[in-house]
C-alpha positions, 0 to 999 in steps of 0.5 A: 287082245294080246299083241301078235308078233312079227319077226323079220330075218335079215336086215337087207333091202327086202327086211329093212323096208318092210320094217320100216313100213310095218312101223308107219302102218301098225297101230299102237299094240297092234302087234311087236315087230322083231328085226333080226340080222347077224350084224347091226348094220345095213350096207347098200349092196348096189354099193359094195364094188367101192368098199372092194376098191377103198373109194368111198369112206365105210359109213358112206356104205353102212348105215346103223339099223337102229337109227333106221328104224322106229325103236318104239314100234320096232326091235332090233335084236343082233343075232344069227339064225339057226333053224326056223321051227315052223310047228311051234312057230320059233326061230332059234338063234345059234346062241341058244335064244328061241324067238316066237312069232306069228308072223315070219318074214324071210328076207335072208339075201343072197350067197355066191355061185361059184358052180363048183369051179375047183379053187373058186370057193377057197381063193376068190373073193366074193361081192356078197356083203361089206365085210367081204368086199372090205377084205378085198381092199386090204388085199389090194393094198397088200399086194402092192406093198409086197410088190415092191419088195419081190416084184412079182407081176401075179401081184398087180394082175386083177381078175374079175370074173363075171362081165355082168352088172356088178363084174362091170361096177367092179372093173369100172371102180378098180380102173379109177383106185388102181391108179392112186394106189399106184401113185402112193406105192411109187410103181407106174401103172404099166405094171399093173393089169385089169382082166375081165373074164366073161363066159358069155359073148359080150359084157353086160349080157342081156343089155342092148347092143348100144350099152355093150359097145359103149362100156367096152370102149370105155374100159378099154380106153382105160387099159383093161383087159376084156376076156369074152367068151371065155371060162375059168376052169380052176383057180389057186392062190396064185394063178387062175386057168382058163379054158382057152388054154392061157393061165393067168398068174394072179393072185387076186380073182374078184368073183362076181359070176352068179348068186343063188339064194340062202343055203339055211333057205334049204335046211328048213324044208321049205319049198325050193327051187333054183335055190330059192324059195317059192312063193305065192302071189300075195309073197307068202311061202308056197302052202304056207299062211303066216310065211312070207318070203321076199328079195333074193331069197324067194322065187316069184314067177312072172309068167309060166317059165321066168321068176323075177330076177334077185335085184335090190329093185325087186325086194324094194317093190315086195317089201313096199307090198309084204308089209300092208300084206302082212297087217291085212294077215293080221287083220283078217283082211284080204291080201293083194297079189304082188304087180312087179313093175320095172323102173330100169338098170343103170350100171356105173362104170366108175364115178363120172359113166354109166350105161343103162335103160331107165323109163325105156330111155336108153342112157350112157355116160354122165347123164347115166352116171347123174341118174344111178346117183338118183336112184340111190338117193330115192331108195336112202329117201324111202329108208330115212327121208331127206335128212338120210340123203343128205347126210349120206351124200355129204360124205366123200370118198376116203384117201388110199391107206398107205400101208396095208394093216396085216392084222385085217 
């Protein structure tokens, strides 16, 4: 019997886990599992707020997809797509290349919401890969060295927009790099400021009250500056207008406002809603039998009104699940209905503080700290077992560059 073909695209939590576990389960020549992503590596999103800031080293943050998977059971094929032809059961590349399957897995990620704020789109920065949080690093670094040559104050004022998980990775991650960049430039660190803006009342909407107020004295111990309640109503390169009636001049606004699922999703004719895809309880594509959807991409509702959140926690447990789901596809077998259970949130404010909830134990600083550590070191484990673990965290964070490269 000919092998049947399983093609994956997107090499992200949701992907890359499911990967790796088709890999473990598949029997030999049961099927060819073909991994498909725009670039040849894995970043940890839950990571990328210290790619943006330089304080951790890039293969700390990046993990080669060939060495992840089994290359004996598992393809791995660099490539972007460009439409899915879901009558002849292809995928087409945009260089020409057509991929057949007869089982598709969509794990595309997300893209950044900017809600159509005018100069959003043009001149923020965006948390939404390792390649846009690394330009906003040399950003950084260009702008001090050009301050010491005009003085300008919009060049040291750092916006993030956005109070929530990742907004407050972010300040909490630039409140500890600003200083040393300071320090390599010669400028005090009174010149420079750190500004939240949050549309919302509090930071960390949706935490306990516990958690906002601790990750508000501890960034403001810090110097930043915390905006609640507070919208940007435009954007240029160099300054940022706020409905409260102040204009920011900066020229640095990291945006970190919302996601919403894959714009390709929406060319495909697939069924969406909010943006993403809608699926069934055993993950496939709403009235379809051989598509599946999982992670930020797809719209699992947990009740009537409420669709799981686009969390890395949550294309984890689906990929955990799509895989075996798949395999029983194949299988003829019956398929088992997706049961989200959710572990906690820890958000870290910086290296040495964190604030969340884990287990219904309500956590905060360095315990906090300690327990976000653990969490990455679980999801490296089911990634590449103990040896990844130990490799990834045997890596340091990397000294401030002392020029920024212009050609970057």
């Amino acid at each position: 019997m000919k092998a049947k073909k399983i093609v994956i695209l997107g090499g992200g939590y949701g992907g890359l886990v499911t990967s790796r576990k088709l890999g473990k389960l598949l029997r030999e020549g049961e099927a060819e599992v073909t991994l498909i992503n725009k670039h040849d590596y894995h970043y940890i999103a839950t990571q990328l707020h210290k790619t943006g800031a330089g304080t951790a080293t890039d293969d700390k943050i990046t993990i080669h997809i060939p060495n992840l998977i089994q290359t004996d059971k598992i393809r791995f094929k660099k490539g972007v797509i460009d439409s899915v032809d879901f009558n002849s059961q292809q995928v087409h590349l945009e260089n020409g290349e057509k991929v057949s399957y007869d089982y598709l897995l969509l794990s595309l990620g997300f893209e950044v919401d900017t809600f159509g704020i005018p100069g959003v789109k043009e001149n923020a920065f965006k948390i939404r890969s390792f390649r846009s949080t690394k330009a906003i690093y040399y950003h950084l670094l260009h702008q001090f060295e050009a301050y010491k040559e005009d003085r300008d104050p919009s060049r040291l004022t750092f916006v993030v927009a956005g109070a929530g998980f990742t907004g407050i990775e972010m300040i909490g991650e630039l409140a500890e790099a600003i200083p040393g960049m300071c320090k390599i430039y010669n400028i005090p660190v009174s010149e420079t400021r750190i500004i939240n803006v949050e549309a919302s009342g509090s930071v960390l909407p949706g935490f306990d009250q516990k958690a906002i107020d601790y990750t508000s004295n501890y960034v403001k111990k810090y110097g930043i500056e915390l905006m609640t309640s507070t919208k940007i109503l435009e954007c240029t390169d160099t300054a940022i207008k706020l409905d409260n009636g102040t204009t920011l001049p900066s020229r640095t606004l990291i945006w970190s406002g919302g996601v919403r699922g894959n714009t390709l999703l929406e060319k495909l004719g697939l069924p969406i809603e909010k943006s993403r895809v809608k699926v069934d309880r055993h993950l496939r594509v709403q009235g379809m039998k051989n598509v599946f959807c999982i992670g930020d991409a797809a719209r699992f509702m947990k009740n009537e009104t409420e669709a799981l959140p686009p969390t890395a926690q949550v294309a984890i447990q689906q990929a955990e699940l799509c895989a075996p789901n798949i395999i029983a596809a194949l299988r003829g077998e019956s398929l088992r209905e997706f049961q989200y259970s959710h572990k906690g949130t820890v958000a870290s404010i910086g290296n040495t503080a964190a604030v969340g909830n884990v287990f219904g134990f309500k956590i905060n600083g360095l315990f906090a700290a300690f327990m976000k550590q653990v969490i990455e070191a679980r999801y490296l484990f089911v990634l590449g077992g103990p040896t990844l673990v130990i490799r990834q965290f045997s890596k340091l964070a990397k000294p401030y560059l002392k020029t920024a490269p212009q050609n970057k």
